[in-house]
PyMOL Python script that loads the backbone (N, CA, C, O; Angstrom):
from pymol import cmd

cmd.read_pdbstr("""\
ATOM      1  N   UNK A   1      39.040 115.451  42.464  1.00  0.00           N
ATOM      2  CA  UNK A   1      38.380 116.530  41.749  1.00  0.00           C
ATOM      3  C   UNK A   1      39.387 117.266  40.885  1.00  0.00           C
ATOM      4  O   UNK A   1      40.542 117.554  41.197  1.00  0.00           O
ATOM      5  N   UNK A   2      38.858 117.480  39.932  1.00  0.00           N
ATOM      6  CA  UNK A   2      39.880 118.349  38.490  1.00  0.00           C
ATOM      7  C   UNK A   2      39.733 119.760  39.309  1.00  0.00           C
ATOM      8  O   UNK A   2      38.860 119.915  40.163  1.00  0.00           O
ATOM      9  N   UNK A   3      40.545 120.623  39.007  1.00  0.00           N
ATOM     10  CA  UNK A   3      40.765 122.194  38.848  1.00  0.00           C
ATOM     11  C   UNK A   3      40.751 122.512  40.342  1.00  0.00           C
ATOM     12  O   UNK A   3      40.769 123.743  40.327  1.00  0.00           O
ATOM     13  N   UNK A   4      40.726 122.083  41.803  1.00  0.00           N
ATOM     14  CA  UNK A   4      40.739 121.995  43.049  1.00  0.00           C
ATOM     15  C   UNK A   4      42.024 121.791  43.730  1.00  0.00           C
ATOM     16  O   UNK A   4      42.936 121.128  43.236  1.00  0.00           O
ATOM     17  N   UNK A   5      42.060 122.172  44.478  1.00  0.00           N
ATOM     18  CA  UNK A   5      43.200 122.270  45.544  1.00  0.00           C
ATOM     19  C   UNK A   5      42.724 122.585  47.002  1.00  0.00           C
ATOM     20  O   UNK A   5      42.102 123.566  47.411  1.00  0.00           O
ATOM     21  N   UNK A   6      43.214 121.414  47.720  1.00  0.00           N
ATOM     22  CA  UNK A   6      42.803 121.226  49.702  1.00  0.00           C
ATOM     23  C   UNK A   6      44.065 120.893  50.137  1.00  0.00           C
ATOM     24  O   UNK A   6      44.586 119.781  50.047  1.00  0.00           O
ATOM     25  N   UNK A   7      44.649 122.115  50.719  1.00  0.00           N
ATOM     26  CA  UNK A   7      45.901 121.455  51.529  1.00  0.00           C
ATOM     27  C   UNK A   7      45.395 120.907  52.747  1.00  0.00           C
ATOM     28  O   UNK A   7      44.249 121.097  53.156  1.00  0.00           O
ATOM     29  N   UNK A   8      46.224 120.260  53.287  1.00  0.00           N
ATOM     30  CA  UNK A   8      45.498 119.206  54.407  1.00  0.00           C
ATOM     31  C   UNK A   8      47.236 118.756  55.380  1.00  0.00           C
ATOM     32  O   UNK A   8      48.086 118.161  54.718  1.00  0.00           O
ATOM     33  N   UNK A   9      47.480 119.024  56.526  1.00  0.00           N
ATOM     34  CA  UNK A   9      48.087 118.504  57.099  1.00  0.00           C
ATOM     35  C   UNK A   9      48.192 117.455  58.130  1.00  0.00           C
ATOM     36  O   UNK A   9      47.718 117.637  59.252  1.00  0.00           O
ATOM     37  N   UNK A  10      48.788 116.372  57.800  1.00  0.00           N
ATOM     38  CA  UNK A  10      48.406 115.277  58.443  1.00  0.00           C
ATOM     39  C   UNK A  10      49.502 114.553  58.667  1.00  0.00           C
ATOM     40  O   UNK A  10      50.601 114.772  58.157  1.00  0.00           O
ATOM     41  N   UNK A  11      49.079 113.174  59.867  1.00  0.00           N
ATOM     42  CA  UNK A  11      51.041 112.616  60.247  1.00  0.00           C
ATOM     43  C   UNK A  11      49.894 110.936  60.142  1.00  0.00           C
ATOM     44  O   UNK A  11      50.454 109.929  60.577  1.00  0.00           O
ATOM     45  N   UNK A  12      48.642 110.777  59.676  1.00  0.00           N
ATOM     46  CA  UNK A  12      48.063 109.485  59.308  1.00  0.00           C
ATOM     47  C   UNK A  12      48.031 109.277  58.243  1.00  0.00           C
ATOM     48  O   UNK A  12      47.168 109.815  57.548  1.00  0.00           O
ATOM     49  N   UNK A  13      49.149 108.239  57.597  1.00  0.00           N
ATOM     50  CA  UNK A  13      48.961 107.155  56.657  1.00  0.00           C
ATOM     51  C   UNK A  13      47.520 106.976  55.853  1.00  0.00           C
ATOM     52  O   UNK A  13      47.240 107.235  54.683  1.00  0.00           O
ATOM     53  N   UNK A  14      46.731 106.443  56.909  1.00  0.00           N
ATOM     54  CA  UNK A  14      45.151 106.633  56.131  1.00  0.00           C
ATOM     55  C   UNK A  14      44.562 107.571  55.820  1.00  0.00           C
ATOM     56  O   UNK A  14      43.540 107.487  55.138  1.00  0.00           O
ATOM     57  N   UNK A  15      45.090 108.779  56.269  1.00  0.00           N
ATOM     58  CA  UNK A  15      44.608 110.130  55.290  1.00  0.00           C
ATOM     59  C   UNK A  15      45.402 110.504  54.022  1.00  0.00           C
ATOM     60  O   UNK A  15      45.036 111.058  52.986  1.00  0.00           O
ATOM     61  N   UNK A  16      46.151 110.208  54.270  1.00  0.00           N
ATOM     62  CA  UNK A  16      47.501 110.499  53.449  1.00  0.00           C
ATOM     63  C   UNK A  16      47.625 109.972  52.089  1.00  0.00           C
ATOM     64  O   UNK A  16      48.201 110.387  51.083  1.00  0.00           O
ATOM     65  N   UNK A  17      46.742 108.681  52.410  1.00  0.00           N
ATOM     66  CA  UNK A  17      46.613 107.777  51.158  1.00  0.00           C
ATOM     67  C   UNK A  17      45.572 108.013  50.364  1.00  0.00           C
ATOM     68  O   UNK A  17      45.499 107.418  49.289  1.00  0.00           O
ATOM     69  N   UNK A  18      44.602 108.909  50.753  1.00  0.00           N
ATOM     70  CA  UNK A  18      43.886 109.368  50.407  1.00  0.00           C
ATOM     71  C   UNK A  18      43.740 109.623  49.458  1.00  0.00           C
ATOM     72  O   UNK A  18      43.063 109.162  48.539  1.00  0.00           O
ATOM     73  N   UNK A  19      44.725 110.843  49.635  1.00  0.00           N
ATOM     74  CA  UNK A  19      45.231 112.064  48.636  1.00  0.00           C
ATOM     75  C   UNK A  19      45.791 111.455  46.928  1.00  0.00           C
ATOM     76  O   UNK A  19      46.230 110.312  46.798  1.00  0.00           O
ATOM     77  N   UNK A  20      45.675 112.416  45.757  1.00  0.00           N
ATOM     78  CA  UNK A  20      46.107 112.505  44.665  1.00  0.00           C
ATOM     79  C   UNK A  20      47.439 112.693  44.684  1.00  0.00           C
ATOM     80  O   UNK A  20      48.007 111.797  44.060  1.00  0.00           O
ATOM     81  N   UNK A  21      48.088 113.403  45.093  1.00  0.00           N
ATOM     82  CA  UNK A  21      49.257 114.384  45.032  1.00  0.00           C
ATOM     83  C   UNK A  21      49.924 114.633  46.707  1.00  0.00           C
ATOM     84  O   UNK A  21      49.134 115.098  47.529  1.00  0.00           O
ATOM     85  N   UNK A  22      51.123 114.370  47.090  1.00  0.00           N
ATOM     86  CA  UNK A  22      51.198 114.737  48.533  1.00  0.00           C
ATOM     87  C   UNK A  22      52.337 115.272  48.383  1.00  0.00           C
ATOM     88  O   UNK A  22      53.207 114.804  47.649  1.00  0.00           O
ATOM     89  N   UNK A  23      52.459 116.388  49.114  1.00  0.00           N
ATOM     90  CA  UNK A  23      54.106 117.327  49.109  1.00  0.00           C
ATOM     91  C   UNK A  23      55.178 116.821  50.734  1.00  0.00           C
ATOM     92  O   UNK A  23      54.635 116.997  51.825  1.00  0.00           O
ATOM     93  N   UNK A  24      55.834 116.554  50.714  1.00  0.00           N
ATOM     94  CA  UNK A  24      56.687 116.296  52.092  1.00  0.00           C
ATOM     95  C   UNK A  24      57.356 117.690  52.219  1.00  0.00           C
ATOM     96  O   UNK A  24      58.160 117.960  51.327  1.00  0.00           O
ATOM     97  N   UNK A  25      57.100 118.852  53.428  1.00  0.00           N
ATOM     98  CA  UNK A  25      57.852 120.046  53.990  1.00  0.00           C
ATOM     99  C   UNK A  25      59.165 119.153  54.427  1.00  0.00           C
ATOM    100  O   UNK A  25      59.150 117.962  54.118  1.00  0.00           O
ATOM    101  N   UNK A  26      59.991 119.541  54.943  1.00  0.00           N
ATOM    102  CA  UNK A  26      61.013 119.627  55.716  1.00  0.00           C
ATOM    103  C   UNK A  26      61.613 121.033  56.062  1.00  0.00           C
ATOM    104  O   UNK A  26      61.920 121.584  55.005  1.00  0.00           O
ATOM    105  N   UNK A  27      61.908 121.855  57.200  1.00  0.00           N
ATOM    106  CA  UNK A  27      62.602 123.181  57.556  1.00  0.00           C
ATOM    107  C   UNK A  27      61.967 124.332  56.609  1.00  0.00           C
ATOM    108  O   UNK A  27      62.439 125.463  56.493  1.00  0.00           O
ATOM    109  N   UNK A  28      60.513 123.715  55.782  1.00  0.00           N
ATOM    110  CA  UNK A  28      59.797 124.877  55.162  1.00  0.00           C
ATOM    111  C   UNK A  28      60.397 125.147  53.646  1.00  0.00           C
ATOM    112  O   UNK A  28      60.547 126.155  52.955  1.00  0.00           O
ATOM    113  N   UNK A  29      60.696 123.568  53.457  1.00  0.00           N
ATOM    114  CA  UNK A  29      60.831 123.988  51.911  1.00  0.00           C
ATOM    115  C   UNK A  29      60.549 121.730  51.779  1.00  0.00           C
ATOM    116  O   UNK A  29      60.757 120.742  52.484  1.00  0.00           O
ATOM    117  N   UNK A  30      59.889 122.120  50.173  1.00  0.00           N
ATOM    118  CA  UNK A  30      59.424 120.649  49.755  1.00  0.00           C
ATOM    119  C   UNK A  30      60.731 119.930  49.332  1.00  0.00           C
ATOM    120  O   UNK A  30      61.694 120.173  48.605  1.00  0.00           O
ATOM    121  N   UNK A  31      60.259 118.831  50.217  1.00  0.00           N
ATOM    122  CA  UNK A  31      61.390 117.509  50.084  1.00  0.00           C
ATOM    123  C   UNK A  31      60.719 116.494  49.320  1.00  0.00           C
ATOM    124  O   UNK A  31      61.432 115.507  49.134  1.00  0.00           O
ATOM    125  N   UNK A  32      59.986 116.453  49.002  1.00  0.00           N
ATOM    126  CA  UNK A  32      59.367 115.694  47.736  1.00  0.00           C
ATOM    127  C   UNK A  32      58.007 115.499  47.389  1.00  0.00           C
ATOM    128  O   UNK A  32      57.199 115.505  48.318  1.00  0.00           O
ATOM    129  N   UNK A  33      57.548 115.308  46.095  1.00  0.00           N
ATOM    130  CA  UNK A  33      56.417 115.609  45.704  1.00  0.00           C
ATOM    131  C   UNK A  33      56.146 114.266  45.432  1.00  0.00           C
ATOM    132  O   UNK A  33      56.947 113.696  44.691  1.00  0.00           O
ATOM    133  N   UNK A  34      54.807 113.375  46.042  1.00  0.00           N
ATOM    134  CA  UNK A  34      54.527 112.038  45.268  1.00  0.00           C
ATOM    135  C   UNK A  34      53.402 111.750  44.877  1.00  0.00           C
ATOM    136  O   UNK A  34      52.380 112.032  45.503  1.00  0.00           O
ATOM    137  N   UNK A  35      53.441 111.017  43.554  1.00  0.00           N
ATOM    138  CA  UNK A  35      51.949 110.966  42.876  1.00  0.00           C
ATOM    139  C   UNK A  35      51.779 109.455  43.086  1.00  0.00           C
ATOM    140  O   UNK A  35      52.598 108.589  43.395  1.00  0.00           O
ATOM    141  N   UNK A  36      50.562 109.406  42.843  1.00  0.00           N
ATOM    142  CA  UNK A  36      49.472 107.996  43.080  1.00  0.00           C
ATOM    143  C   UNK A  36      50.244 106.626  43.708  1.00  0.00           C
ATOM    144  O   UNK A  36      50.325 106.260  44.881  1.00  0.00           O
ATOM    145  N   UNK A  37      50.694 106.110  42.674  1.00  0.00           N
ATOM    146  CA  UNK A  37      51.125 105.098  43.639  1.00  0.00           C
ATOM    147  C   UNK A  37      52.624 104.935  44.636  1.00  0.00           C
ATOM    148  O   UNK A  37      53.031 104.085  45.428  1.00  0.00           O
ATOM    149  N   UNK A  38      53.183 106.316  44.075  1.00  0.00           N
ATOM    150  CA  UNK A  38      54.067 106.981  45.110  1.00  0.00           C
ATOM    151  C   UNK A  38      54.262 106.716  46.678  1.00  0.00           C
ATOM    152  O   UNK A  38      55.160 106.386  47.452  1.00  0.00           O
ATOM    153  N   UNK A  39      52.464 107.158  46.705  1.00  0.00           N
ATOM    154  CA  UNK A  39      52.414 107.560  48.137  1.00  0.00           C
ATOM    155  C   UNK A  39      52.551 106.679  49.428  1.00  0.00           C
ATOM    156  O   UNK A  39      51.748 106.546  50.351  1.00  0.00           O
ATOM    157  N   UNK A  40      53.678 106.164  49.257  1.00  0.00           N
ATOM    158  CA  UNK A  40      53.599 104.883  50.669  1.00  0.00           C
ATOM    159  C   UNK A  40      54.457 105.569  51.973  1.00  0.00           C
ATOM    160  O   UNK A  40      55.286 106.453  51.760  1.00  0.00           O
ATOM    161  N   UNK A  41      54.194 105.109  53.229  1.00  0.00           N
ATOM    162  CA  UNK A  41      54.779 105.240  54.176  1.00  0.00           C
ATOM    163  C   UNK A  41      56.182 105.157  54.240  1.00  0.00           C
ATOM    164  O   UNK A  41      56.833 105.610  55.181  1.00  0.00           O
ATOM    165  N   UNK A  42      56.711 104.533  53.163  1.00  0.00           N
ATOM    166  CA  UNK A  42      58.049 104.485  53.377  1.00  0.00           C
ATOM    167  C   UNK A  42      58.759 105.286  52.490  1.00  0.00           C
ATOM    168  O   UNK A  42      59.943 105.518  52.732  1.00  0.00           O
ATOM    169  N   UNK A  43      58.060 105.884  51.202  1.00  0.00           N
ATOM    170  CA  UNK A  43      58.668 107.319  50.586  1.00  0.00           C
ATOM    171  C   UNK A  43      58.402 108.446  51.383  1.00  0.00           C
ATOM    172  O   UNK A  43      59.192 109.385  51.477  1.00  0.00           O
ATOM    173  N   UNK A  44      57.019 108.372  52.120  1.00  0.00           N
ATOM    174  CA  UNK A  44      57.058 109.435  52.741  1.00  0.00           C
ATOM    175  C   UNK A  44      57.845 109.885  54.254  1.00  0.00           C
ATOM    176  O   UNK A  44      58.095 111.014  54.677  1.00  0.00           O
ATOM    177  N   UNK A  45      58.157 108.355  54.953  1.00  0.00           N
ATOM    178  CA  UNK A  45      59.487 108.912  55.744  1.00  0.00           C
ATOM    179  C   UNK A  45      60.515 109.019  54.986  1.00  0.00           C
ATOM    180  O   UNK A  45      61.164 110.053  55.150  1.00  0.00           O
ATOM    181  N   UNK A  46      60.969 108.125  54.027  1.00  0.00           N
ATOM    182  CA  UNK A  46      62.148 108.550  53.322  1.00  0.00           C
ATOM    183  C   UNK A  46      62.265 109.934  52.980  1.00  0.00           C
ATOM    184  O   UNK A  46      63.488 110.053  52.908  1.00  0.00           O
ATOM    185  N   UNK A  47      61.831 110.934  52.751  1.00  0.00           N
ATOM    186  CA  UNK A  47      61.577 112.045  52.227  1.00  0.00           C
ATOM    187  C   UNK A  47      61.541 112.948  53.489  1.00  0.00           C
ATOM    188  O   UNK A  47      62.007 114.086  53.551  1.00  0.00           O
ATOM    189  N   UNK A  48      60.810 112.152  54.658  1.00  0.00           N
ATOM    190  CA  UNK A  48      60.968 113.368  55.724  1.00  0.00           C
ATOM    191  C   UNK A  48      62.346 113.384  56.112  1.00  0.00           C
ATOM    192  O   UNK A  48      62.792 114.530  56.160  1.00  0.00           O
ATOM    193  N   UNK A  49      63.339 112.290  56.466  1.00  0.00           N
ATOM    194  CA  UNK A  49      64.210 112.348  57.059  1.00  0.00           C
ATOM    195  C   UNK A  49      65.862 112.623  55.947  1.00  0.00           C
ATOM    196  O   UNK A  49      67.053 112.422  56.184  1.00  0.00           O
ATOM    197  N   UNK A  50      65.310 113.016  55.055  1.00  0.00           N
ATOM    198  CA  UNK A  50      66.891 112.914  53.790  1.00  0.00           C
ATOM    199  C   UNK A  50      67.195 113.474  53.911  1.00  0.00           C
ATOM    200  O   UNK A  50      66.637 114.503  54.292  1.00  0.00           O
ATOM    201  N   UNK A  51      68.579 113.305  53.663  1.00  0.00           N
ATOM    202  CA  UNK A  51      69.698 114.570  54.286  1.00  0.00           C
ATOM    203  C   UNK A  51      70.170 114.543  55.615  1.00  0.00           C
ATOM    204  O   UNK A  51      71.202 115.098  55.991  1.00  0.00           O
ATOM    205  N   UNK A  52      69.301 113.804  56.411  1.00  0.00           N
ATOM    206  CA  UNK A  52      69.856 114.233  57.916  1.00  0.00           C
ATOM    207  C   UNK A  52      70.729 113.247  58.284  1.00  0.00           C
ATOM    208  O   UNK A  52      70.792 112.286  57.517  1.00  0.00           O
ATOM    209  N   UNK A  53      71.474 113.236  59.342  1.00  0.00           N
ATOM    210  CA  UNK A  53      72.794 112.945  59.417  1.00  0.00           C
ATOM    211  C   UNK A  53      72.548 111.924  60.813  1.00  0.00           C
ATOM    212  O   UNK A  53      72.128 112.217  61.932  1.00  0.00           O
ATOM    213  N   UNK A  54      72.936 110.793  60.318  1.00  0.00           N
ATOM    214  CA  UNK A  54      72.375 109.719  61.906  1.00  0.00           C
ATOM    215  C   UNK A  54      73.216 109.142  62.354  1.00  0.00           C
ATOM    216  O   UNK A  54      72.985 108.105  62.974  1.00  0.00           O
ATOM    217  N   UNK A  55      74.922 109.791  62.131  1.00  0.00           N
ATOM    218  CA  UNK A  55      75.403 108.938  62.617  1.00  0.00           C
ATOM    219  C   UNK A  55      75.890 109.529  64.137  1.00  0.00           C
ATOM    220  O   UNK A  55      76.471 108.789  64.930  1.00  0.00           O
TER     221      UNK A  55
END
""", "prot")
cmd.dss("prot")
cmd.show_as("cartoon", "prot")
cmd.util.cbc("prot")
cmd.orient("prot")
């Protein structure tokens, strides 16, 4: 839908894919913003976990 906005929090892939537009939080600030065909499971862990330190 044009001119709309539904935030929606979710940790399923099949909702997720849903979506137009998806923001990744991390510690309460956006770790990345991905559009359409963006949105795969593996940008969106990539994005949850960047920065953090695994060794």
């Amino acid at each position: 839908s044009h001119g709309r906005t539904f935030i929606w929090y979710s940790t399923e892939m099949d909702e997720i894919r849903l979506c137009d537009r998806v923001y990744v939080f991390r510690d309460g600030a956006i770790q990345a913003e991905l559009v359409g065909d963006d949105i795969t499971e593996q940008n969106v862990l990539a994005a949850s976990f960047a920065g953090e330190d695994h060794a």
